[in-house]
TIMI-2910 file (N, C-alpha, C, CB; in pm, 1 decimal, decimal comma, always signed):
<rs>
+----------+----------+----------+----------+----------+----------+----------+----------+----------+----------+----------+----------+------+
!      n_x !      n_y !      n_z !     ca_x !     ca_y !     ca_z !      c_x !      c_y !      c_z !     cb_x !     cb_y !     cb_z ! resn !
+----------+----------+----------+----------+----------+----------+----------+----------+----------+----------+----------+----------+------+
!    +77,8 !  -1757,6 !  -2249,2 !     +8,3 !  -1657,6 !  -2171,1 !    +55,6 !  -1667,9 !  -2027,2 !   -145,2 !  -1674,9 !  -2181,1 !  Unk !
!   +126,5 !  -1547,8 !  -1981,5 !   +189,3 !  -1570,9 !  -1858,6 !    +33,3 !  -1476,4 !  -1730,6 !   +394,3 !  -1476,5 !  -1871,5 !  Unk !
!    +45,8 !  -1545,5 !  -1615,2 !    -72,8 !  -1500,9 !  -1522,5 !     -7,3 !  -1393,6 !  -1403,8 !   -148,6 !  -1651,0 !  -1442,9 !  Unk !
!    -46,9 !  -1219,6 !  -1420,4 !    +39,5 !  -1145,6 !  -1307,9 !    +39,5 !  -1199,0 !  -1211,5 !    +12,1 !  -1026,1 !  -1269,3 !  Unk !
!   +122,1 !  -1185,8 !  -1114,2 !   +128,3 !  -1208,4 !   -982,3 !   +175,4 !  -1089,4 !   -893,7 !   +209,4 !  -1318,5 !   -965,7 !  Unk !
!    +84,5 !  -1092,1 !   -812,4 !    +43,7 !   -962,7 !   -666,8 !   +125,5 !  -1022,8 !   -595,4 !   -128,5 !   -943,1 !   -575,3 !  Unk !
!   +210,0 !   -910,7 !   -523,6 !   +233,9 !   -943,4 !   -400,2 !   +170,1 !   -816,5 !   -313,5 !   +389,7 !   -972,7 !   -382,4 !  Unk !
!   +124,2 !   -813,9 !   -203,9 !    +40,1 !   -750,1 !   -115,7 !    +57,8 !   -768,9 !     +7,9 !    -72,8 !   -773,4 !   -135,1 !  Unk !
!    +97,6 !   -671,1 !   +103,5 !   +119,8 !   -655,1 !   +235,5 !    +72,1 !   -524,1 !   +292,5 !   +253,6 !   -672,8 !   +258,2 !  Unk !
!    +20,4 !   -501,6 !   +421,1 !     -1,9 !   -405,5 !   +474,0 !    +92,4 !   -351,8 !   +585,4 !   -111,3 !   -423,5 !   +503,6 !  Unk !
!   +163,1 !   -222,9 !   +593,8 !   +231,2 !   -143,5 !   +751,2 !   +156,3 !    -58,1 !   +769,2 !   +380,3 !    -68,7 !   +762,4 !  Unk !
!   +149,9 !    -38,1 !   +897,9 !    +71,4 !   +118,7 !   +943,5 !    -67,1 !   +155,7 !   +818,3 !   +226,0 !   +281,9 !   +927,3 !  Unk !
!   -149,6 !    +74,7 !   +800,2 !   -243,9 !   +138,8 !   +716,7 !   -214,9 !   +170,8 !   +587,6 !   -280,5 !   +243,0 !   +767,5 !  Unk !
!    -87,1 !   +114,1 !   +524,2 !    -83,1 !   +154,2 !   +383,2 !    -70,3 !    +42,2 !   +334,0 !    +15,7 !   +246,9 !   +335,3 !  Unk !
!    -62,8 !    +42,4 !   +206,0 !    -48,5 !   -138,2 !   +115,2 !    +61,2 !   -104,9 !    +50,1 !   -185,8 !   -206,3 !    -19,5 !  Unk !
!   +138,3 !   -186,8 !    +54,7 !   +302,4 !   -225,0 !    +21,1 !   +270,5 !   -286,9 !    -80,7 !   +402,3 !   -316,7 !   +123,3 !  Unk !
!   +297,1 !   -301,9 !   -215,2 !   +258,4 !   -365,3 !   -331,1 !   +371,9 !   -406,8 !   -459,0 !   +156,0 !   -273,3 !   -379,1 !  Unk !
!   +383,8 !   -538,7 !   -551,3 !   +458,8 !   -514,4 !   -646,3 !   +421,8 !   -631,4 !   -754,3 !   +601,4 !   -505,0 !   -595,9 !  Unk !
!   +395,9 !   -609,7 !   -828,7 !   +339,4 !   -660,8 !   -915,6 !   +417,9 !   -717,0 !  -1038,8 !   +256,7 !   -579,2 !   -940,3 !  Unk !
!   +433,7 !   -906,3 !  -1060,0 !   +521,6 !   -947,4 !  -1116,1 !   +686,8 !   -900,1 !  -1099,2 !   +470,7 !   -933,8 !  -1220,9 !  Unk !
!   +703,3 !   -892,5 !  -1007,8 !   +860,7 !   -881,9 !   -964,9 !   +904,7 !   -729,4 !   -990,7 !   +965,9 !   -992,8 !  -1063,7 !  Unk !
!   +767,5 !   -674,4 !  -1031,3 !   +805,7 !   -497,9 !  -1071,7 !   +860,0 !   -417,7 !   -937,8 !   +641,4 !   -398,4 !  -1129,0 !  Unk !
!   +859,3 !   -262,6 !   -949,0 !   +941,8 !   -201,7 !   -855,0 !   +766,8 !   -202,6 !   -734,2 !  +1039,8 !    -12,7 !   -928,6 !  Unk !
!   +815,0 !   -160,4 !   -627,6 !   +753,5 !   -195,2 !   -489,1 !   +684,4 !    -60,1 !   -466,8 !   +869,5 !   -240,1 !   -360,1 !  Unk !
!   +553,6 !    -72,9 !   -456,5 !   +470,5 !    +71,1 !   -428,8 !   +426,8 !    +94,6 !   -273,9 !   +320,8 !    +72,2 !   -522,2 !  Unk !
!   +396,1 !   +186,5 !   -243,6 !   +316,1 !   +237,9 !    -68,3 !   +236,6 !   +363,0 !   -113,3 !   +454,9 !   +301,7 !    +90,1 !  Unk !
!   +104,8 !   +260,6 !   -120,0 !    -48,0 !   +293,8 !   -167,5 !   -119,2 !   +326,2 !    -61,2 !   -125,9 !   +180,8 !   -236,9 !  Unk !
!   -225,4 !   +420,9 !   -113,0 !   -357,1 !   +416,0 !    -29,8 !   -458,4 !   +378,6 !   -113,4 !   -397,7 !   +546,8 !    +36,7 !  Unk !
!   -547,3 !   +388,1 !    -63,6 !   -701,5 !   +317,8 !   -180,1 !   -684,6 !   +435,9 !   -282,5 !   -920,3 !   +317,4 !    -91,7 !  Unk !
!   -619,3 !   +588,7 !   -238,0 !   -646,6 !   +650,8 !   -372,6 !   -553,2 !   +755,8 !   -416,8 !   -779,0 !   +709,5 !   -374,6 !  Unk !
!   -457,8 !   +727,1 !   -348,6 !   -303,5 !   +750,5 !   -418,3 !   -191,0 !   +703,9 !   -392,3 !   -261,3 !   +858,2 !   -414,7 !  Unk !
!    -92,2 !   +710,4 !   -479,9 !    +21,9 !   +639,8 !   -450,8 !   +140,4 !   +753,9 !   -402,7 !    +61,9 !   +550,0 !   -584,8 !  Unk !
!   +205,2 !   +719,5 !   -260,2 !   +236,9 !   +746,0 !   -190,8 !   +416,9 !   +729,0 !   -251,8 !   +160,2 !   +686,2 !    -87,5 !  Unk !
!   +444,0 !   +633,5 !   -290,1 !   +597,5 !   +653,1 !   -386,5 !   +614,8 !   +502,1 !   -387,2 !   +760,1 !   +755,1 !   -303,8 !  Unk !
!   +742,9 !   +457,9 !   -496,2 !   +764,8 !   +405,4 !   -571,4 !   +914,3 !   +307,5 !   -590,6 !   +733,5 !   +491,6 !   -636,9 !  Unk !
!   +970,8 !   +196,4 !   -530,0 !  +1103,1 !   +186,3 !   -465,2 !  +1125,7 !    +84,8 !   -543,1 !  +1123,1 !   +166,9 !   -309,4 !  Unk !
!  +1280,7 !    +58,8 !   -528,1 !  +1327,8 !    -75,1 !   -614,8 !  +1379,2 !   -197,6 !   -579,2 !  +1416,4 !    -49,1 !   -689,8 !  Unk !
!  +1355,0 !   -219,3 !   -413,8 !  +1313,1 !   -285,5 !   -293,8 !  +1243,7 !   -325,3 !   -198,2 !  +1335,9 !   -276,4 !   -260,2 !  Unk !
!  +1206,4 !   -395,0 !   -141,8 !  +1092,9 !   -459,5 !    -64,0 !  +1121,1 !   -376,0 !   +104,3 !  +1114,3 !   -665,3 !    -66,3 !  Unk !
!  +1249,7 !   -387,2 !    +97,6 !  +1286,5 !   -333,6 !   +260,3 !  +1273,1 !   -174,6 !   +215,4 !  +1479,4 !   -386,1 !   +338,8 !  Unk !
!  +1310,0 !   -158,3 !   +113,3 !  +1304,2 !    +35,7 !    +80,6 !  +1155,2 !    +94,7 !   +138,0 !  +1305,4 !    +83,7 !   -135,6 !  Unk !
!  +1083,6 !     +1,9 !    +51,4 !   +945,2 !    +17,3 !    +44,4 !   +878,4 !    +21,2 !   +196,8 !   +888,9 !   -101,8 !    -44,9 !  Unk !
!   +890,2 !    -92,5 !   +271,1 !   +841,7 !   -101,5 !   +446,0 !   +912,2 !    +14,4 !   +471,9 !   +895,5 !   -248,3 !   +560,5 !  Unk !
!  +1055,4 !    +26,9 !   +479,3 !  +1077,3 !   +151,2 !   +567,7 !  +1023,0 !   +294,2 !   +549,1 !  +1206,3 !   +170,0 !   +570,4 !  Unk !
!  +1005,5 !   +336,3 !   +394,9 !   +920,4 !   +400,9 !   +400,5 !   +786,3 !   +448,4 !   +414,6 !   +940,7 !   +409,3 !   +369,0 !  Unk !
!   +702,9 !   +291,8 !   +409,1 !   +555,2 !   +310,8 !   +456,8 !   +609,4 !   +323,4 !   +650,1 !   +424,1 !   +133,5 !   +396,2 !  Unk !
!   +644,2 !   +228,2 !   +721,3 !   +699,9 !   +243,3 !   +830,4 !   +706,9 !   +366,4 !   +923,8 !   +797,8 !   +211,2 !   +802,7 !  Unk !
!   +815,0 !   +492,7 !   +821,9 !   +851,0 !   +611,9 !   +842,6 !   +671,6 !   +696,1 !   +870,2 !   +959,4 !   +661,6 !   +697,3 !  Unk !
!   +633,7 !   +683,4 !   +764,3 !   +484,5 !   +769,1 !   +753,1 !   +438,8 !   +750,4 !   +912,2 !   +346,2 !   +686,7 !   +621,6 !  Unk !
!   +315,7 !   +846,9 !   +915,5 !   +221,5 !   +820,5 !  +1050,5 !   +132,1 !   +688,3 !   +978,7 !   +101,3 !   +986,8 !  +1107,2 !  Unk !
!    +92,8 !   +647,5 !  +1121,0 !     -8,1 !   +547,1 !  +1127,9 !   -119,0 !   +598,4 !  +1023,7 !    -64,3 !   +528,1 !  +1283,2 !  Unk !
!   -166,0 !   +494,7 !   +902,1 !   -289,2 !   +563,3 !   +870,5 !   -427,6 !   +462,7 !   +933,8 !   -291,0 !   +585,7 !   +690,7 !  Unk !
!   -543,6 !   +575,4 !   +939,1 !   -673,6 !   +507,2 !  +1028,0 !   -746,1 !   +555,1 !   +940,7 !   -718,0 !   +546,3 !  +1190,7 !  Unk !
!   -774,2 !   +439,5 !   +876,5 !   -886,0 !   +436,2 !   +753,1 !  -1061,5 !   +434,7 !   +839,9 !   -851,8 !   +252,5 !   +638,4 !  Unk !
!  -1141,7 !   +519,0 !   +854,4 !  -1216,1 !   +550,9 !   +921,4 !  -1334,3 !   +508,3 !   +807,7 !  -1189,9 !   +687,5 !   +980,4 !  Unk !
!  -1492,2 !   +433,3 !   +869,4 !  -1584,2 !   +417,0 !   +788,1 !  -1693,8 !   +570,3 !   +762,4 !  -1652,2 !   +286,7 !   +848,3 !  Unk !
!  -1759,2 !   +560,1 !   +700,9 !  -1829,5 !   +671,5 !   +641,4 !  -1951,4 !   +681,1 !   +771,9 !  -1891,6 !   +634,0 !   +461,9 !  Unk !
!  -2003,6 !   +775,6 !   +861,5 !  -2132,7 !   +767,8 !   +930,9 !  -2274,5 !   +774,2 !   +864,5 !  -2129,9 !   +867,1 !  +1017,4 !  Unk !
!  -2322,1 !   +678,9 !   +863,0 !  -2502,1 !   +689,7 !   +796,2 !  -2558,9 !   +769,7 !   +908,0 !  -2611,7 !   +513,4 !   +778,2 !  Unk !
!  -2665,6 !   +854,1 !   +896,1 !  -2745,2 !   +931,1 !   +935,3 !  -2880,1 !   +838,0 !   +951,5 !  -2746,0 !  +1048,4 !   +845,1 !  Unk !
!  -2943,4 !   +845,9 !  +1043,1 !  -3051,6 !   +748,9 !  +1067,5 !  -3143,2 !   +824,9 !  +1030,8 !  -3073,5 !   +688,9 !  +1201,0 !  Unk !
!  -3201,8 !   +786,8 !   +938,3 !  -3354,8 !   +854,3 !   +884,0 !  -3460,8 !   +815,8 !   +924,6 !  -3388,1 !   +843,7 !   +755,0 !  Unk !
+----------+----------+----------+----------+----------+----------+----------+----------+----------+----------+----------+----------+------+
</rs>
């Protein structure tokens, strides 16, 4: 029984990701942004994007 292994990094607000030595993703919490077959491919294209600013939700005071 082999155990996956994450690799996980963040640029500019996105998550750089690759899972067991698989190809290299640039995620957001709720889509995937594209898909590379390099680690440097992958940064330069999260890199390229705008800054993302993951903003919290406002509660309304009742």
């Amino acid at each position: 029984m082999s155990v996956p292994i994450l690799t996980k990094m963040h640029i500019n607000g996105y998550d750089v990701l690759s899972v067991n030595n698989g190809p290299w993703k640039v995620c957001t919490n709720a889509d995937r942004l594209g898909s590379f077959h390099s680690r440097e491919e992958a940064f330069a294209f999260a890199a390229a994007l705008p800054t993302r600013v993951v903003r919290s939700r406002r509660h309304a005071n009742t």
